[in-house]
TORPA-742901 format. One line per 4 residues: number of its first residue (from 1); for each residue x, y, z of C-alpha. Coordinates in steps of 0.05 Angstrom, whole numbers. Last residue first. Example, Ala and Ser with C-alpha at 12.3 -4.5 7.8 and 13.67 -1.06 7.14 Angstrom:
<kedos>
2> 273/-21/143 ~ 246/-90/156
</kedos>
This chain:
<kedos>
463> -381/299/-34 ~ -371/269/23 ~ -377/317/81 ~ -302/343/100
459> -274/314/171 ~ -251/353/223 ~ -178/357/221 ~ -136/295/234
455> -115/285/310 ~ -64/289/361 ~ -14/307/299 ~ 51/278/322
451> 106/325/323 ~ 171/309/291 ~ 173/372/245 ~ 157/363/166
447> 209/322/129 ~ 272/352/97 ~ 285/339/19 ~ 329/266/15
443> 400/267/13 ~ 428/238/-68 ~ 467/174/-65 ~ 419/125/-82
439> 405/51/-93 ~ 361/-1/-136 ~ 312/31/-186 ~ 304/-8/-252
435> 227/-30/-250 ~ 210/-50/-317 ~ 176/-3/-367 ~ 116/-24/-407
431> 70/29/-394 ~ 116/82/-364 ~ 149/82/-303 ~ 167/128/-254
427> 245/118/-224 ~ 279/162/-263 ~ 240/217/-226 ~ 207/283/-259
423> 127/270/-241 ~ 136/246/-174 ~ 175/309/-163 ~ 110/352/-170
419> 95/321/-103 ~ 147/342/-62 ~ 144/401/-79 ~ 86/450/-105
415> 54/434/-174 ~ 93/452/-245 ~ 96/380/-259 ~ 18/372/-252
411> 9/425/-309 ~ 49/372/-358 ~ 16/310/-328 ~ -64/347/-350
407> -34/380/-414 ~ -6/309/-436 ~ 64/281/-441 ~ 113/316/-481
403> 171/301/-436 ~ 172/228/-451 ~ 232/197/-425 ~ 233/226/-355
399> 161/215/-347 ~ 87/236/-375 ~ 44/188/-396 ~ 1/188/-339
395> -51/133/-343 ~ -117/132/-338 ~ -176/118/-278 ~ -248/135/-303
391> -302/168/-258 ~ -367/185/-291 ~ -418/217/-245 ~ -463/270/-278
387> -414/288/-317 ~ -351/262/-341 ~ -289/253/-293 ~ -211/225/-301
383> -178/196/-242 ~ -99/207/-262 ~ -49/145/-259 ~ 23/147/-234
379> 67/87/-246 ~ 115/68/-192 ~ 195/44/-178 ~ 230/-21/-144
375> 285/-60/-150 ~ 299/-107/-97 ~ 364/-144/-113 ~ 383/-223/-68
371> 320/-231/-50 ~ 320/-258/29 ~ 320/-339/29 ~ 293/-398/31
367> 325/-458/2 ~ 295/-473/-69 ~ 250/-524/-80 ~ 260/-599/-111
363> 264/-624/-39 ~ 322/-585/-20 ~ 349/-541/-83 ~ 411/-486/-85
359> 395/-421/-107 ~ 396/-393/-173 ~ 398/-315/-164 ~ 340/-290/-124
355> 305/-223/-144 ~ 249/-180/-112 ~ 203/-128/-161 ~ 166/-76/-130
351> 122/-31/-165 ~ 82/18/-124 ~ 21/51/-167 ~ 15/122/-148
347> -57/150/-163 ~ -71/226/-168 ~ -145/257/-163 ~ -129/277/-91
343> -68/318/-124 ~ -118/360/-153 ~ -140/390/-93 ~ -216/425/-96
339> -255/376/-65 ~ -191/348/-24 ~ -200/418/18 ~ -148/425/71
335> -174/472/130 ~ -164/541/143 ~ -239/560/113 ~ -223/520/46
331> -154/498/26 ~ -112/478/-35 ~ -67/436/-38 ~ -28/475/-105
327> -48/449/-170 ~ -89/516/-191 ~ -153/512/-229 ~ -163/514/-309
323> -152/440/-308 ~ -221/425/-264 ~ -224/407/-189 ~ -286/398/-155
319> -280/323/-165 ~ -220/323/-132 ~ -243/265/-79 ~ -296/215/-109
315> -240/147/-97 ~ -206/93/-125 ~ -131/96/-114 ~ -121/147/-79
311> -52/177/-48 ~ 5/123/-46 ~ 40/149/8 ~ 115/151/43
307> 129/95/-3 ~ 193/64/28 ~ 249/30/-5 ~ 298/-16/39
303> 368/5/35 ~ 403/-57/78 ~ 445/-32/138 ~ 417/-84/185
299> 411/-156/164 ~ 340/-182/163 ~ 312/-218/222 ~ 277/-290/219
295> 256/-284/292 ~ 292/-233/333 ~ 350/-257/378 ~ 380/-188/365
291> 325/-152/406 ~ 320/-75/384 ~ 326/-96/310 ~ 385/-71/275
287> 376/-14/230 ~ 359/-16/159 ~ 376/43/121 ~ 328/84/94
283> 305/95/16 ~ 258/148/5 ~ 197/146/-50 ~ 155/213/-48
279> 81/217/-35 ~ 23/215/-62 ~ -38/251/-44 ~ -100/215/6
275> -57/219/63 ~ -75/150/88 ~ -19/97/50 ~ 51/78/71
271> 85/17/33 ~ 151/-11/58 ~ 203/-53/27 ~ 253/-112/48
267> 222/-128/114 ~ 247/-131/193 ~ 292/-75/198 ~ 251/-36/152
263> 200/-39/201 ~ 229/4/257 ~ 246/56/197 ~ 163/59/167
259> 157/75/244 ~ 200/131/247 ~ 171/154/178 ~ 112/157/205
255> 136/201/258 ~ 172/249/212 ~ 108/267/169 ~ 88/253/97
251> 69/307/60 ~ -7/334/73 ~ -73/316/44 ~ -91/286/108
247> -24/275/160 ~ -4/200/165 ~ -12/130/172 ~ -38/59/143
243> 24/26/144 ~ 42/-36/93 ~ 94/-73/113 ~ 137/-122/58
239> 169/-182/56 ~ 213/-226/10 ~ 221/-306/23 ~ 163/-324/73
235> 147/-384/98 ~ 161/-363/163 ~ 160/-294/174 ~ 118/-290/238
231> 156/-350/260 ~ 189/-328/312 ~ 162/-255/328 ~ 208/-192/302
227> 150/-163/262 ~ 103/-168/320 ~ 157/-147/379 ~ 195/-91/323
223> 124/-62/310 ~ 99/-57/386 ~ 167/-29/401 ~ 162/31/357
219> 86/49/380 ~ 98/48/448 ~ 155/100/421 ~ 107/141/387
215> 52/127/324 ~ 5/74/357 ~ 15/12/324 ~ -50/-21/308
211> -78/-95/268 ~ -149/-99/268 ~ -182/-161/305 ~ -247/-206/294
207> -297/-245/332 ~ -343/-195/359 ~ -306/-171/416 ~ -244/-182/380
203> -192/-133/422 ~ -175/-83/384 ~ -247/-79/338 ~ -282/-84/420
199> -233/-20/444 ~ -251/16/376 ~ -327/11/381 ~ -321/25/463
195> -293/100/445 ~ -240/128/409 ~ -270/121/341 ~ -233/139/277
191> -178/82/283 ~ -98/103/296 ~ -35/76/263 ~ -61/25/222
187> -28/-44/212 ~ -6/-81/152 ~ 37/-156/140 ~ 49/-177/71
183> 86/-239/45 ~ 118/-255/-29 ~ 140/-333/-40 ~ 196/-361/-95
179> 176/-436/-101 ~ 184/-410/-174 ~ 139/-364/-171 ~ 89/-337/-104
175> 51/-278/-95 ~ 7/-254/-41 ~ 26/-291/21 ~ -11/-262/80
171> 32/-252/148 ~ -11/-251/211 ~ -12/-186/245 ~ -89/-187/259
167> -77/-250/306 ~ -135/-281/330 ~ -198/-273/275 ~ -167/-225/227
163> -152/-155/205 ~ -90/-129/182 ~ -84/-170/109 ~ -142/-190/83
159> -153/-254/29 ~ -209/-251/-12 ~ -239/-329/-19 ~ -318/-287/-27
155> -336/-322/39 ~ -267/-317/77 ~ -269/-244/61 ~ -346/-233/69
151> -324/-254/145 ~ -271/-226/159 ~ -309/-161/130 ~ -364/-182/186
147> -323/-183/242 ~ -304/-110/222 ~ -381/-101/222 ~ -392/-126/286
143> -339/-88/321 ~ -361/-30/293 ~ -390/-2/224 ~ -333/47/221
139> -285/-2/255 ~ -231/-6/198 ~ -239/71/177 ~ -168/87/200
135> -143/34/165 ~ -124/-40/176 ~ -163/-78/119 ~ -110/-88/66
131> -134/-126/5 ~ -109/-179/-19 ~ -89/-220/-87 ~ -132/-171/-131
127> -151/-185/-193 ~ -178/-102/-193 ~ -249/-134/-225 ~ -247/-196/-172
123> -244/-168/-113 ~ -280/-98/-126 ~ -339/-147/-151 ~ -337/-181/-77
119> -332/-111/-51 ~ -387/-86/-95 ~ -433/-142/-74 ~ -418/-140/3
115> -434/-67/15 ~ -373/-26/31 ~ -380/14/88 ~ -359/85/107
111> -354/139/163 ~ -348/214/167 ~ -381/233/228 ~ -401/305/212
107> -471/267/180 ~ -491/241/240 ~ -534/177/220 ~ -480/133/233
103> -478/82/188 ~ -509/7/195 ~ -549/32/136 ~ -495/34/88
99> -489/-39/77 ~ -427/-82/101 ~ -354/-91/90 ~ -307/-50/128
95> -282/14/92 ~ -216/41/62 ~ -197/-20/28 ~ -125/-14/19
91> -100/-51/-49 ~ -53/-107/-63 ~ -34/-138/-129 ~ 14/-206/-139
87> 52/-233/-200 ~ 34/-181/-241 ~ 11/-182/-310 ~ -50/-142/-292
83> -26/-90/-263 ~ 28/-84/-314 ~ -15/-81/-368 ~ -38/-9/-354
79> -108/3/-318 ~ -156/26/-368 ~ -227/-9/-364 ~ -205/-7/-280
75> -267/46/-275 ~ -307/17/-330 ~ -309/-57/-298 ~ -322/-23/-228
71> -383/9/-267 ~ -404/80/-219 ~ -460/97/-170 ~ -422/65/-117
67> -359/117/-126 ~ -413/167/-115 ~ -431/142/-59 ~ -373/138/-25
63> -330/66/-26 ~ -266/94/-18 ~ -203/51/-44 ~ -134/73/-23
59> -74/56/-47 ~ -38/12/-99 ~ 12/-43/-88 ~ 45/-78/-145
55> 81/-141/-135 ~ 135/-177/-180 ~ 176/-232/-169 ~ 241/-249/-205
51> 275/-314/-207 ~ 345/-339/-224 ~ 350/-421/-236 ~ 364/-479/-193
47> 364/-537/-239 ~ 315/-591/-239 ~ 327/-667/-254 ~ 323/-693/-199
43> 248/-668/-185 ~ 212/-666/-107 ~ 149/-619/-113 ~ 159/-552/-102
39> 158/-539/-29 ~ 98/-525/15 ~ 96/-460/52 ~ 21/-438/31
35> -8/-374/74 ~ -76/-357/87 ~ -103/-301/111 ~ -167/-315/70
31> -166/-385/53 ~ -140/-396/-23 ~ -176/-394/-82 ~ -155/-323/-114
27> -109/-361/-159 ~ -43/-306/-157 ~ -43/-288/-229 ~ -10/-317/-278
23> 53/-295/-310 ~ 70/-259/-377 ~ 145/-243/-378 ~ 181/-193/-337
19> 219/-133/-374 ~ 299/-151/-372 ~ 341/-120/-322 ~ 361/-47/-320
15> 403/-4/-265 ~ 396/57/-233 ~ 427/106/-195 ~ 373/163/-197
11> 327/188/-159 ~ 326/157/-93 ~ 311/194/-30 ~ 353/185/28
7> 353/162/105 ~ 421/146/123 ~ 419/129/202 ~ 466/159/255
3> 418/220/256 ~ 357/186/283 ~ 293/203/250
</kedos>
């Protein structure tokens, strides 16, 4: 990271604002990729009034087998009421959409597809108001089958964000108050083949793109010319990128976070997912895009939150694990082992909650505009397991105001850094908590080394 730029992690400074009401859902009705920029309807009488949006973004979900074999209805039975009284939810989808057939039959390849009728129940059991669909796993059923998650999309009315006919960097609205609208835009750093699949899922062979940004400088100035874009924004009021990036089961590394940086001057918060454990929350200052004639750009030196991961969200990983085991990231043979690491098992929940103050009215509808306060902070949930293949996600209790917690949150807090941390920060939330996180004064812990991993280890067999 450059060393003219403030890159810090937030852990305290905070401020309170009222807990959102109840608010409906985002209708799950509209075209995939779609995104709605008409104005309130025209009304004299209306007064320009504050507004508050907020979006929760979760990680990733892995359609193994075992996660097949199980209810969706009983897995999300006891996700916390804020997920649900969101204005918007996202979630990766670590798999295209398709039947398990069209896998590889070489078992060392570790590849994934979600059939049709658990994705489509996926959709509509998490509420979700997109899924992201750039990942690392995006093209393991090939050209054809990424075409064919475009295509279950638009089918099942499930919008996608990082994979789409033409442009796979096309902005997806996924909440919208108040004439008040919430856009996402996601890429993947790298896919899992190297070979003709991944050239024909680049390039639409089959009638379909994924969104990438190579980590590197290529990499850097591939995000600020898609992000930057006229119009990529339009429509838009707050904005967020969601990269699919990283080391496996590791902290998040330096080169990530140069590209989480390039984005930040283009959005108001970014969401990293791929590591499979979560990560830290770090708030970097917004540098000015490369080309100041950039469409719609934000205003450098803004602190702009970034996730460095959200771990799992629904996934079989951990399930080796059991509470009389350590918490450290454990390996097996010299490699990670996300059998045996609890912190697989973890699920960070990223709040986000954008602000306007009244703004003045054209057409009934407010003038566009950045949010004026982006609070932000995360709930932490814990994938619980009964035999033979039970798996159940819960939350953590434990936080800065309830130190009691459980014996599960209260052994996770004694884990290795960074990721014990999660469980000791103002900014987690409990049940009913609002997001109250704003700035920071306090440095952030060092990140690993600037290298960029040529490649993740070899994959572990599903277990």
């Amino acid at each position: 990271m450059r060393r003219s730029l403030s890159l810090v992690l937030l852990v305290g400074a905070c401020r309170r604002e009222a807990p959102p009401g109840d608010v409906a859902p985002v209708a799950s009705s509209a075209p995939a990729s779609s995104v709605s920029v008409s104005a309130v309807p025209s009304a004299s009488s209306k007064k320009p009034e504050a507004t508050s949006v907020d979006v929760v973004l979760a990680g990733d979900a892995i359609p193994q087998v075992k996660v097949l074999g199980n209810d969706l209805t009983q897995i999300f039975a006891r996700m916390p009421a804020y997920w649900g009284a969101a204005d918007g939810r996202v979630l990766n989808l670590e798999a295209p959409v398709g039947e398990r057939k069209g896998l590889p039959s070489d078992k060392s390849i570790l590849a994934y597809a979600a059939p049709p009728a658990w994705f489509d129940k996926l959709w509509s059991v998490a509420r979700a108001s997109a899924f992201v669909a750039a990942n690392n796993h995006a093209c393991d059923l090939g050209p054809e089958g990424l075409a064919a998650t475009v295509a279950q999309g638009d089918k099942a009315q499930a919008k996608l964000v990082g994979a789409h006919p033409t442009d796979p960097w096309t902005r997806v609205e996924v909440a919208r108050k108040n004439g008040r609208s919430v856009c996402v835009v996601a890429w993947t750093t790298f896919l899992n083949d190297k070979g003709k699949k991944q050239k024909g899922c680049l390039e639409g062979s089959a009638g379909a793109k994924v969104a990438r940004a190579e980590l590197g400088k290529a990499g850097l100035e591939l995000v600020h010319q898609e992000l930057g874009k006229k119009d990529r924004w339009q429509g838009c009021d707050a904005r967020i990128a969601f990269i699919h990036a990283g080391r496996e089961y590791k902290p998040q590394i330096r080169p990530v976070m140069d590209q989480a940086l390039a984005a930040a001057a283009h959005v108001d918060a970014v969401i990293v997912s791929h590591p499979h454990v979560p990560d830290l929350v770090e708030v970097v200052t917004s540098p000015a895009p490369p080309d100041p004639n950039a469409g719609d750009g934000r205003a450098a030196g803004r602190p702009v939150p970034v996730f460095r991961s959200l771990g799992n969200f629904v996934s079989n990983q951990g399930i080796a694990w059991t509470p009389g085991m350590s918490v450290e990231l454990l390996e097996h043979e010299g490699l990670p082992d996300p059998i045996r690491t609890v912190w697989t098992r973890v699920a960070m929940l990223a709040r986000l909650r954008f602000a306007w103050d009244p703004a003045e009215l054209v057409d009934g509808g407010p003038v566009s505009a950045p949010p004026k306060h982006v609070f932000w902070g995360y709930g932490l949930l814990f994938t619980e397991r009964e035999a033979p293949i039970t798996i159940r996600l819960r939350p953590l209790p434990l936080g800065p105001l309830d130190l009691s917690g459980d014996p599960i949150a209260q052994k996770l807090a004694k884990g290795p850094k960074p990721f014990s941390d999660l469980l000791k920060s103002p900014c987690l939330l409990l049940e009913n908590a609002t997001p109250v996180c704003e700035a920071t004064t306090k440095p952030s812990p060092a990140l690993e080394p600037s290298a960029v991993p040529s490649a993740d280890p070899p994959p572990v067999p599903e277990p």
